[in-house]
PDB file of N, CA, C and O in Angstrom:
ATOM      1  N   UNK A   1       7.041  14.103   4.826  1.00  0.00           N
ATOM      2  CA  UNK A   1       6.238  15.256   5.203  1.00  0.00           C
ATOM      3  C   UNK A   1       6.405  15.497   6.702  1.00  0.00           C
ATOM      4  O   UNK A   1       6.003  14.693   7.542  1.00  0.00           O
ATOM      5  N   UNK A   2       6.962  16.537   6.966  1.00  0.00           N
ATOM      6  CA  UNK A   2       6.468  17.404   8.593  1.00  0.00           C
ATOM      7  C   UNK A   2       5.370  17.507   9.310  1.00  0.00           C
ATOM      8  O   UNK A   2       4.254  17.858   8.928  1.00  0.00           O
ATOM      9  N   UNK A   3       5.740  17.171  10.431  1.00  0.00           N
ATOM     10  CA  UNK A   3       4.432  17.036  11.329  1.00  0.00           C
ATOM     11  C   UNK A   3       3.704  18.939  10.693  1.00  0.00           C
ATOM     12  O   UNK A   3       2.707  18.969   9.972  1.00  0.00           O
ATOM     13  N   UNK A   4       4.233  19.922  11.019  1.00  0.00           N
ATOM     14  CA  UNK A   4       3.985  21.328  10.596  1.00  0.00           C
ATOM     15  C   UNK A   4       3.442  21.437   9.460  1.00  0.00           C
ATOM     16  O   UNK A   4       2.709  22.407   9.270  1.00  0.00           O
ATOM     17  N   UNK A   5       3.632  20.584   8.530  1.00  0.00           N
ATOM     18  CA  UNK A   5       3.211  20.996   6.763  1.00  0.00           C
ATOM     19  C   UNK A   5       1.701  20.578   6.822  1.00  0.00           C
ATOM     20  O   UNK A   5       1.119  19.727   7.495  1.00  0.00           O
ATOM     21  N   UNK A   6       1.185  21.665   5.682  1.00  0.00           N
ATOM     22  CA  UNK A   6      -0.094  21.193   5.684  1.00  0.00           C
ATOM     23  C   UNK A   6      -0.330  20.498   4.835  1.00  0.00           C
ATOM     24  O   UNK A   6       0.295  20.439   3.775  1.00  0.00           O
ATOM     25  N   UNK A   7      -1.818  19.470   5.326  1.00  0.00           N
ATOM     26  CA  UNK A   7      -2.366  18.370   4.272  1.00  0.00           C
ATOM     27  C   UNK A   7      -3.909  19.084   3.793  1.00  0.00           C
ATOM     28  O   UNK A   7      -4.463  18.930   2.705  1.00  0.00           O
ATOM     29  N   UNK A   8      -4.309  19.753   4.755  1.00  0.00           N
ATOM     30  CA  UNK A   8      -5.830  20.376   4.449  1.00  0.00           C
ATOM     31  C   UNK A   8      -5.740  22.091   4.209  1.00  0.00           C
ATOM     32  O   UNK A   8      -5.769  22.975   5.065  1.00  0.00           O
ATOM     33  N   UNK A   9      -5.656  22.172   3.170  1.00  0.00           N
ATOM     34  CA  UNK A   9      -4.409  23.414   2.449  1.00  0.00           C
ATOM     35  C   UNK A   9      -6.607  25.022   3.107  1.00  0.00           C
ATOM     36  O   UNK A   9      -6.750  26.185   3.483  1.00  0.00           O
ATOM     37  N   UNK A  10      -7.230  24.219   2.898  1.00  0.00           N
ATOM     38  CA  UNK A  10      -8.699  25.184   2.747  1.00  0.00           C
ATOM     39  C   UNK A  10      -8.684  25.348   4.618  1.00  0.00           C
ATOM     40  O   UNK A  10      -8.718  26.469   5.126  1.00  0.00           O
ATOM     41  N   UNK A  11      -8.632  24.145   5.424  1.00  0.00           N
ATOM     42  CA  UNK A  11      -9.160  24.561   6.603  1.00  0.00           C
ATOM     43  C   UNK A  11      -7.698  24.795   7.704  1.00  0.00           C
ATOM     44  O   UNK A  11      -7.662  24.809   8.935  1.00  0.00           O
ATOM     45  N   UNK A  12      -6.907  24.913   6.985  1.00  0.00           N
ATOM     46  CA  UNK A  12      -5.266  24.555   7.395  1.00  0.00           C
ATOM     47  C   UNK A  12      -5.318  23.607   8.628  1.00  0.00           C
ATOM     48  O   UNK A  12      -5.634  23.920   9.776  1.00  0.00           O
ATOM     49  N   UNK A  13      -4.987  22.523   8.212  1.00  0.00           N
ATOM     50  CA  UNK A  13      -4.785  21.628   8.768  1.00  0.00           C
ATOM     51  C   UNK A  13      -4.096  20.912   8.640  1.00  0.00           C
ATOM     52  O   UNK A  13      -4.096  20.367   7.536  1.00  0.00           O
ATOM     53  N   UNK A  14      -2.880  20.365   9.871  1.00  0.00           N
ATOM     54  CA  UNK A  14      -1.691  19.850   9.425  1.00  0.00           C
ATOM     55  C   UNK A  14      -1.338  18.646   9.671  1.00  0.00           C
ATOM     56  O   UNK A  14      -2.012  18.095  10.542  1.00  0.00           O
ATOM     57  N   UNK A  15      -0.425  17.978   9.155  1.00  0.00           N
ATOM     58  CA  UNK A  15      -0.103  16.411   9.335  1.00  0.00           C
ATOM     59  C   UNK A  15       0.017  16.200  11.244  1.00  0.00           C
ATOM     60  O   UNK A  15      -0.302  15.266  11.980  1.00  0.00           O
ATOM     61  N   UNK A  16       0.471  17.208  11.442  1.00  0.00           N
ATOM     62  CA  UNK A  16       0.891  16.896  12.682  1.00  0.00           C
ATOM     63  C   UNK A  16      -0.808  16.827  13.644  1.00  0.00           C
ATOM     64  O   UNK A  16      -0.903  15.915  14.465  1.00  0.00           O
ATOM     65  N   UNK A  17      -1.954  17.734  13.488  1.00  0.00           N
ATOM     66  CA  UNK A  17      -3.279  17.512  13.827  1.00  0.00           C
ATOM     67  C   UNK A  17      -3.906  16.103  13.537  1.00  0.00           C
ATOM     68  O   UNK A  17      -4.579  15.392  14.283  1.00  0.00           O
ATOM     69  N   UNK A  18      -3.350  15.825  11.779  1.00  0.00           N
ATOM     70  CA  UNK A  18      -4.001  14.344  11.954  1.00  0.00           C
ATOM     71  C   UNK A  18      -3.771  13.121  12.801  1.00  0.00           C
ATOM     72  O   UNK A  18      -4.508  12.487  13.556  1.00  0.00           O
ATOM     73  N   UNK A  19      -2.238  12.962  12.357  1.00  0.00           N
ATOM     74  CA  UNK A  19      -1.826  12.461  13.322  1.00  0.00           C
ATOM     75  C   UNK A  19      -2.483  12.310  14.914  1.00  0.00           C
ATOM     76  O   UNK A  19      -3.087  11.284  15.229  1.00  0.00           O
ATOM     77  N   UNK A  20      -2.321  13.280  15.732  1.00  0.00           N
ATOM     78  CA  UNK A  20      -3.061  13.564  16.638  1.00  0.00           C
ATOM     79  C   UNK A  20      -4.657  12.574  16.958  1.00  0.00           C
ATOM     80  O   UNK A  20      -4.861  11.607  17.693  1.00  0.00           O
ATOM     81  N   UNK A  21      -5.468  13.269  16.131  1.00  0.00           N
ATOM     82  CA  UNK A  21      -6.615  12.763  15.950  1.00  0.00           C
ATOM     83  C   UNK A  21      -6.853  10.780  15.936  1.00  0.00           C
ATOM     84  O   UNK A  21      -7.377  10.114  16.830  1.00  0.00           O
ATOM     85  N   UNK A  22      -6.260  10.268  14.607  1.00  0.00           N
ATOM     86  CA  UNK A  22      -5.924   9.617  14.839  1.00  0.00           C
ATOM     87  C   UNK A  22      -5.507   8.379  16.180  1.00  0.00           C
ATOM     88  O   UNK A  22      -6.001   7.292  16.478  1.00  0.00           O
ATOM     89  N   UNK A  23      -4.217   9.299  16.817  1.00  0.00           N
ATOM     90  CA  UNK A  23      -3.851   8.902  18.170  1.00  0.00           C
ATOM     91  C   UNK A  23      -5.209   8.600  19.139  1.00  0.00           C
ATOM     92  O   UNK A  23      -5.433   7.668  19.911  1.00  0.00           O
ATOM     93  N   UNK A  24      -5.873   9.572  18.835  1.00  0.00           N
ATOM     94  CA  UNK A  24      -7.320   9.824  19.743  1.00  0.00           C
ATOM     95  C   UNK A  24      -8.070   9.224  19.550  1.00  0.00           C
ATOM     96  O   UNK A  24      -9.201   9.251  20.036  1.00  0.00           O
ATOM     97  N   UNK A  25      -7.593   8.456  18.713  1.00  0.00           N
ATOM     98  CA  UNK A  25      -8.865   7.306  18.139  1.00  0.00           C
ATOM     99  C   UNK A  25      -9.953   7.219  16.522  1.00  0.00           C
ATOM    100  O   UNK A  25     -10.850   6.448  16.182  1.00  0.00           O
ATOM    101  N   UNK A  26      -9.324   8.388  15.869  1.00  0.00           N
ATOM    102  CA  UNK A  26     -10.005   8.551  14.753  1.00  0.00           C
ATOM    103  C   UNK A  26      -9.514   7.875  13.665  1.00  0.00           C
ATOM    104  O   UNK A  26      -8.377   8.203  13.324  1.00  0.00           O
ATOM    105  N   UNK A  27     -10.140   6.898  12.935  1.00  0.00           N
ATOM    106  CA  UNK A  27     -10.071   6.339  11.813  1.00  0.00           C
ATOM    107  C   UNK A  27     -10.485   6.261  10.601  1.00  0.00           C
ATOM    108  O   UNK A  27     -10.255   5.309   9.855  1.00  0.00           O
ATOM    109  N   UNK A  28     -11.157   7.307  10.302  1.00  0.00           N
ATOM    110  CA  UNK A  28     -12.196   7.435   8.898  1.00  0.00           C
ATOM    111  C   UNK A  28     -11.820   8.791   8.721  1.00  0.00           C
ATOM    112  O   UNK A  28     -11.453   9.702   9.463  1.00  0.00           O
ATOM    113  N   UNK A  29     -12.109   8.581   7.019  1.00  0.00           N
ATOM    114  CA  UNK A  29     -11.747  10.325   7.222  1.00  0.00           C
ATOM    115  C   UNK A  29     -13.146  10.826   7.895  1.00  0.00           C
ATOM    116  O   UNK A  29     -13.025  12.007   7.569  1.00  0.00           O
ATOM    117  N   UNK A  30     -14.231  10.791   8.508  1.00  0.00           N
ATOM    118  CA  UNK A  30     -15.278  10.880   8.772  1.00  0.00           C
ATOM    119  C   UNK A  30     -14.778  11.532   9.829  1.00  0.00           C
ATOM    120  O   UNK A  30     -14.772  12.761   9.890  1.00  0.00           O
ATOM    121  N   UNK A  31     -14.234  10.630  10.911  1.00  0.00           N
ATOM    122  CA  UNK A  31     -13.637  10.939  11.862  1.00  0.00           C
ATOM    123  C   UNK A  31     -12.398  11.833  11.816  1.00  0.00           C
ATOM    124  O   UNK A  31     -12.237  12.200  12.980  1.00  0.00           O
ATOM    125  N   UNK A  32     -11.421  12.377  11.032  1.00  0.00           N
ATOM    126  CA  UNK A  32     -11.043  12.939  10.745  1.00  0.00           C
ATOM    127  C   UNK A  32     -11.447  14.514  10.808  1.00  0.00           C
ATOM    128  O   UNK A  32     -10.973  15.407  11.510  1.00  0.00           O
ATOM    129  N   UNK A  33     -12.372  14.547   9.941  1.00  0.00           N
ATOM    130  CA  UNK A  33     -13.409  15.404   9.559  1.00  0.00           C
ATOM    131  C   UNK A  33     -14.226  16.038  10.884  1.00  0.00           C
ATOM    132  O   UNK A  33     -14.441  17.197  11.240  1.00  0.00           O
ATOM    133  N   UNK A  34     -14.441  15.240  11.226  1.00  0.00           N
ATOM    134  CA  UNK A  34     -14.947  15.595  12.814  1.00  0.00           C
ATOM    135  C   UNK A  34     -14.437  16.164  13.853  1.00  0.00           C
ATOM    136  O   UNK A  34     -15.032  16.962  14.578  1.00  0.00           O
ATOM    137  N   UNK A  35     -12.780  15.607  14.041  1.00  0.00           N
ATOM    138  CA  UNK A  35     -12.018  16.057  14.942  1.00  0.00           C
ATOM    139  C   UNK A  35     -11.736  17.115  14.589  1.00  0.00           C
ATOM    140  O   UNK A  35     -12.309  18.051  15.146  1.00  0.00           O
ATOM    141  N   UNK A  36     -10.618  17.439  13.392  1.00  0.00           N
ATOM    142  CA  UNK A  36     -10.331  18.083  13.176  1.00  0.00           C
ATOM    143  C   UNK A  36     -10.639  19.484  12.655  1.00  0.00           C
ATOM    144  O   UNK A  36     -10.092  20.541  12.967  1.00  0.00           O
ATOM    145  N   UNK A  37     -11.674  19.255  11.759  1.00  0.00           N
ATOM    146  CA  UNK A  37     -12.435  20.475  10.671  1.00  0.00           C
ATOM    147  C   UNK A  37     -11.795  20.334   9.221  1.00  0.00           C
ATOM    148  O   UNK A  37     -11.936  21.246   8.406  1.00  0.00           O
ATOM    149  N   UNK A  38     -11.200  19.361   8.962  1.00  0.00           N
ATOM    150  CA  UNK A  38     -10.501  19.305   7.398  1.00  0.00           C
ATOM    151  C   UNK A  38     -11.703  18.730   6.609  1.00  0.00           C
ATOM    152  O   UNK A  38     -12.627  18.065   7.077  1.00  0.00           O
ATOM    153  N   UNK A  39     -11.532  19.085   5.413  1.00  0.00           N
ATOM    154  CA  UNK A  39     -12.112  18.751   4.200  1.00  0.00           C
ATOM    155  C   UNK A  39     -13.675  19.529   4.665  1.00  0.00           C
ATOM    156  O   UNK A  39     -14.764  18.969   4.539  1.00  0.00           O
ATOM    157  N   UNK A  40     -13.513  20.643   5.104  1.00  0.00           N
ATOM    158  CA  UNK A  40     -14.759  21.249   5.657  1.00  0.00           C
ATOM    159  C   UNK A  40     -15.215  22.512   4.337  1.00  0.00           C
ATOM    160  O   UNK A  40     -16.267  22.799   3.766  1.00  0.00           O
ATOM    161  N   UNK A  41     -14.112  22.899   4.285  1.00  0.00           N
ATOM    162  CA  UNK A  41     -14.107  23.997   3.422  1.00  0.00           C
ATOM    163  C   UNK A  41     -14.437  23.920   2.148  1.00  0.00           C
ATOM    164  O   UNK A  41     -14.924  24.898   1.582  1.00  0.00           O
ATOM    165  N   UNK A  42     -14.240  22.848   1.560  1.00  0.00           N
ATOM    166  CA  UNK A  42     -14.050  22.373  -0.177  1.00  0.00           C
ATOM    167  C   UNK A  42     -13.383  23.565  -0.762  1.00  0.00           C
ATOM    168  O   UNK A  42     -13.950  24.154  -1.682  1.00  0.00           O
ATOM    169  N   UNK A  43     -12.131  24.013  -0.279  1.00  0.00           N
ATOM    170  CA  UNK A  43     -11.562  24.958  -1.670  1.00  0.00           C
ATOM    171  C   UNK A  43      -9.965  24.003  -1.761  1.00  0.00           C
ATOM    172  O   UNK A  43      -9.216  24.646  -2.497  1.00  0.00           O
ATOM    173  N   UNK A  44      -9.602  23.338  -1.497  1.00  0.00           N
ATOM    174  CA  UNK A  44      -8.468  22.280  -1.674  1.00  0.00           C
ATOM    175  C   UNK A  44      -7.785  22.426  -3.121  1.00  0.00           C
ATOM    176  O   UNK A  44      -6.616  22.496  -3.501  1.00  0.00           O
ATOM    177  N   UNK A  45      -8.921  22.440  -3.700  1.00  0.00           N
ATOM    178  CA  UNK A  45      -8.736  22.118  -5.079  1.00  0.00           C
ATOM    179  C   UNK A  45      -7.997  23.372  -5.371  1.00  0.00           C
ATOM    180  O   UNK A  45      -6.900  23.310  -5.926  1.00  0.00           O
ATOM    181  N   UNK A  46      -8.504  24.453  -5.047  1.00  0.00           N
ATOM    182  CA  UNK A  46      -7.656  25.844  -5.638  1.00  0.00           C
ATOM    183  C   UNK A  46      -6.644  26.066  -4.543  1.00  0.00           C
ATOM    184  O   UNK A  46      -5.572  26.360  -5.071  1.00  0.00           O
ATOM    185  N   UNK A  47      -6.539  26.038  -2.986  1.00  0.00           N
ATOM    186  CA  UNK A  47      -5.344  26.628  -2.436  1.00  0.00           C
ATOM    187  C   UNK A  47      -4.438  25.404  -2.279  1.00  0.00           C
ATOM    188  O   UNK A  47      -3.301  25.574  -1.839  1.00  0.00           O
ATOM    189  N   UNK A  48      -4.934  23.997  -2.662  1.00  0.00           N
ATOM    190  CA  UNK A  48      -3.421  22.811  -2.522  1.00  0.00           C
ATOM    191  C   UNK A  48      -2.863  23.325  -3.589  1.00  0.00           C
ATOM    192  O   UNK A  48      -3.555  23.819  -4.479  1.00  0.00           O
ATOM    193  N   UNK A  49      -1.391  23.275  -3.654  1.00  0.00           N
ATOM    194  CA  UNK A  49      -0.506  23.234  -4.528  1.00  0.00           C
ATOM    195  C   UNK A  49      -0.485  21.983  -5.692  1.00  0.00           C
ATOM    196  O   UNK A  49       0.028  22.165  -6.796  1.00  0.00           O
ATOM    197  N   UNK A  50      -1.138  20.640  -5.279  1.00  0.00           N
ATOM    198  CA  UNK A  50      -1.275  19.231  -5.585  1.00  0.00           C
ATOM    199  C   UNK A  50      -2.493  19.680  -6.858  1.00  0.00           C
ATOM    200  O   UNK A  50      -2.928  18.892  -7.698  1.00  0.00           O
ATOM    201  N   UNK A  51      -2.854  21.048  -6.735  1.00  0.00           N
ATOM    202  CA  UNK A  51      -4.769  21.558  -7.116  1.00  0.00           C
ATOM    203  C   UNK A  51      -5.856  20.103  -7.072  1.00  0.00           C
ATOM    204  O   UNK A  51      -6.269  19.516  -8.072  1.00  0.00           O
ATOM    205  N   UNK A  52      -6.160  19.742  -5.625  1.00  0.00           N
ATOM    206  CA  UNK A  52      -6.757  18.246  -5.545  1.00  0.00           C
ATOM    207  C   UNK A  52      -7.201  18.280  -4.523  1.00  0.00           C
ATOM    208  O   UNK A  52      -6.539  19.026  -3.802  1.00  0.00           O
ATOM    209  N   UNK A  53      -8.306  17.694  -3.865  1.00  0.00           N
ATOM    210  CA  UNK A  53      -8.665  17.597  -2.951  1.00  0.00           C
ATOM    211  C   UNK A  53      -7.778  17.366  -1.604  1.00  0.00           C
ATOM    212  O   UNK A  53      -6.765  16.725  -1.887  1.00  0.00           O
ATOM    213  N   UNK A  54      -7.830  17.576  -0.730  1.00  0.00           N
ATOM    214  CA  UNK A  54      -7.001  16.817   0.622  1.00  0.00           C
ATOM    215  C   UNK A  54      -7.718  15.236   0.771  1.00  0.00           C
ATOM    216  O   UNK A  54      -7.110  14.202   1.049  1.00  0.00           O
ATOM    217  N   UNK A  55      -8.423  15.306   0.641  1.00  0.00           N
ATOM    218  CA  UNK A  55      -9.165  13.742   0.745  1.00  0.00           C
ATOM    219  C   UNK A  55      -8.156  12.400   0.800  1.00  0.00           C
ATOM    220  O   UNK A  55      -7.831  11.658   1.727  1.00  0.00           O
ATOM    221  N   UNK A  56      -7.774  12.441  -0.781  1.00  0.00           N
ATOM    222  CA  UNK A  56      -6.567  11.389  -1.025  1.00  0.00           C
ATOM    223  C   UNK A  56      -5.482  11.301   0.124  1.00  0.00           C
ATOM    224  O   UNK A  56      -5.320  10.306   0.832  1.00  0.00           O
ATOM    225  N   UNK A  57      -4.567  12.801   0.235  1.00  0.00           N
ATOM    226  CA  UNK A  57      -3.738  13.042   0.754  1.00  0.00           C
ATOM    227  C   UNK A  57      -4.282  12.555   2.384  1.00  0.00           C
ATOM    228  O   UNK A  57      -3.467  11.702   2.734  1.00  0.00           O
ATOM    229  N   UNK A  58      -5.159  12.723   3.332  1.00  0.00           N
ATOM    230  CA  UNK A  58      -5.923  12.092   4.550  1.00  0.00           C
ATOM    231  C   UNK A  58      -5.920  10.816   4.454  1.00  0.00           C
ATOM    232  O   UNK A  58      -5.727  10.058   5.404  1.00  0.00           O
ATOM    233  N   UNK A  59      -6.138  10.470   3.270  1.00  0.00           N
ATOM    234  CA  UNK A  59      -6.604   9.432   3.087  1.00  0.00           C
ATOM    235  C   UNK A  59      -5.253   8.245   3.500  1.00  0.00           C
ATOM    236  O   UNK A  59      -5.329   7.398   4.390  1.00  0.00           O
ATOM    237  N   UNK A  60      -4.254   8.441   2.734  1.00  0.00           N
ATOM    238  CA  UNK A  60      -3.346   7.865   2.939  1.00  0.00           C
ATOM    239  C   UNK A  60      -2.167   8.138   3.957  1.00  0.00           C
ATOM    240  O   UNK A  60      -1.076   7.568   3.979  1.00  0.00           O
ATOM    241  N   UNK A  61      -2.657   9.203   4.852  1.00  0.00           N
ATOM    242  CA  UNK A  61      -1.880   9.081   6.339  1.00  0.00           C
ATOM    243  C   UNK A  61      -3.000   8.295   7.299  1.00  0.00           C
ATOM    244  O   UNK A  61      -2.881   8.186   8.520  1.00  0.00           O
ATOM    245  N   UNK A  62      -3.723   7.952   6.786  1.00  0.00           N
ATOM    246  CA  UNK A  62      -5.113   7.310   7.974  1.00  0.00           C
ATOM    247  C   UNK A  62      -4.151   5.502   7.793  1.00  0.00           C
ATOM    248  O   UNK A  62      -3.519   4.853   8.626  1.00  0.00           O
ATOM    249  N   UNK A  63      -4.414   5.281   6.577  1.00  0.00           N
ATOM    250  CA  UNK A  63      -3.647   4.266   6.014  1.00  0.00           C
ATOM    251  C   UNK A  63      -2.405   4.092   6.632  1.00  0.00           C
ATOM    252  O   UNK A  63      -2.316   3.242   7.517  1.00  0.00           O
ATOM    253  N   UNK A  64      -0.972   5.070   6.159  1.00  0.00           N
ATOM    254  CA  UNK A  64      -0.311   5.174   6.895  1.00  0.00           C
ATOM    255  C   UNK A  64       0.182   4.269   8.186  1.00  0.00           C
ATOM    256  O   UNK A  64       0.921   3.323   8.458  1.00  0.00           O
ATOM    257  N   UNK A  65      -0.988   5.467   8.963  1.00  0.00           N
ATOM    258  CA  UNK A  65      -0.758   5.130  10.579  1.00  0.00           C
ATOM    259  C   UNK A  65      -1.337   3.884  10.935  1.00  0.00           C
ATOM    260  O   UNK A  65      -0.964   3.231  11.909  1.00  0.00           O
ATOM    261  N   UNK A  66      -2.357   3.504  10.064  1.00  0.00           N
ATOM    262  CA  UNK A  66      -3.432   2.334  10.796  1.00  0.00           C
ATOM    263  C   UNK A  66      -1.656   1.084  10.512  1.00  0.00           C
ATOM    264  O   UNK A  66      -1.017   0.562  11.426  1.00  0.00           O
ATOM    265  N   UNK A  67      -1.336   0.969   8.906  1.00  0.00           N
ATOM    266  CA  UNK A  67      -0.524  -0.089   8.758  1.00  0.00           C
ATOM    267  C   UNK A  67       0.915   0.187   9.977  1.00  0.00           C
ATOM    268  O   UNK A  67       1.440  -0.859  10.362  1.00  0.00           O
ATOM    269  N   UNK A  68       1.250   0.937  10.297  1.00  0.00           N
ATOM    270  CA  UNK A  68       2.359   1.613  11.134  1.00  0.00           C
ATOM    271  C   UNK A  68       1.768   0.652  12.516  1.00  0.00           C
ATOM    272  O   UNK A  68       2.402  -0.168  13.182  1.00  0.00           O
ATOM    273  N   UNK A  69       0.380   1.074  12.653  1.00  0.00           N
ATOM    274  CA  UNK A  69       0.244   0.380  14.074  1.00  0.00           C
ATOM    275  C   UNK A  69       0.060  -0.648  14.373  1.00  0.00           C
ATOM    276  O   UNK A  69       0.345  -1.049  15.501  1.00  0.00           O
ATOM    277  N   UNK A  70      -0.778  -1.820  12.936  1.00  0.00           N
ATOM    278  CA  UNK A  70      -0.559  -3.197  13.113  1.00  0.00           C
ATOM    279  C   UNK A  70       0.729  -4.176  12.524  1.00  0.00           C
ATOM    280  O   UNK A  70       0.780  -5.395  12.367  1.00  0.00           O
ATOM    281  N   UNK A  71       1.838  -3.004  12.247  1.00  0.00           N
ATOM    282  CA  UNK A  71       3.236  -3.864  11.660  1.00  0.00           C
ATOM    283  C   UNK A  71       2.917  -4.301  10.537  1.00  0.00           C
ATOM    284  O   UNK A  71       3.648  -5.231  10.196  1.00  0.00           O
ATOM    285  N   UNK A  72       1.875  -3.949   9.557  1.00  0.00           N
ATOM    286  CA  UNK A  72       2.341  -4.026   7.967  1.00  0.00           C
ATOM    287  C   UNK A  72       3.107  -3.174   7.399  1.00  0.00           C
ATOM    288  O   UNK A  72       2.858  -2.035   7.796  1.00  0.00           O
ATOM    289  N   UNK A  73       4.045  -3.231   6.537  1.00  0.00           N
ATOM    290  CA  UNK A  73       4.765  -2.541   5.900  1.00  0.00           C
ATOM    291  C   UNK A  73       5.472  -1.764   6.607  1.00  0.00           C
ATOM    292  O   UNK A  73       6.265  -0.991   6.071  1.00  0.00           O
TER     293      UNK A  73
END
């Protein structure tokens, strides 16, 4: 996935923002949520293409990056 592509299809929000956030110190999607404005909207379900929440999809670039930064996997 492209930093450009979106993961939060309702508040458009893109891999490359999470990322970001993240960097900034955000680790929950809570925090996520906060920084950014994703998963704000609840329409995911109808404008993702996935028809699913962004949640999961956050979910596992938070994951991602956290294992990326302590050298698992």
């Amino acid at each position: 996935m492209e930093d450009h592509e979106l993961v939060c299809y309702c508040d458009r929000v893109s891999k490359g923002e999470i990322i970001t956030a993240l960097e900034q110190g955000a680790r929950t999607l809570s925090d996520i949520k906060r920084m950014t404005g994703a998963c704000s909207s609840c329409r995911c379900k109808e404008l993702n293409p996935k028809g699913r929440c962004c949640s999961q999809d956050i979910a596992l670039l938070i994951k991602e990056y956290l294992d990326a930064k302590t050298g698992l996997c």
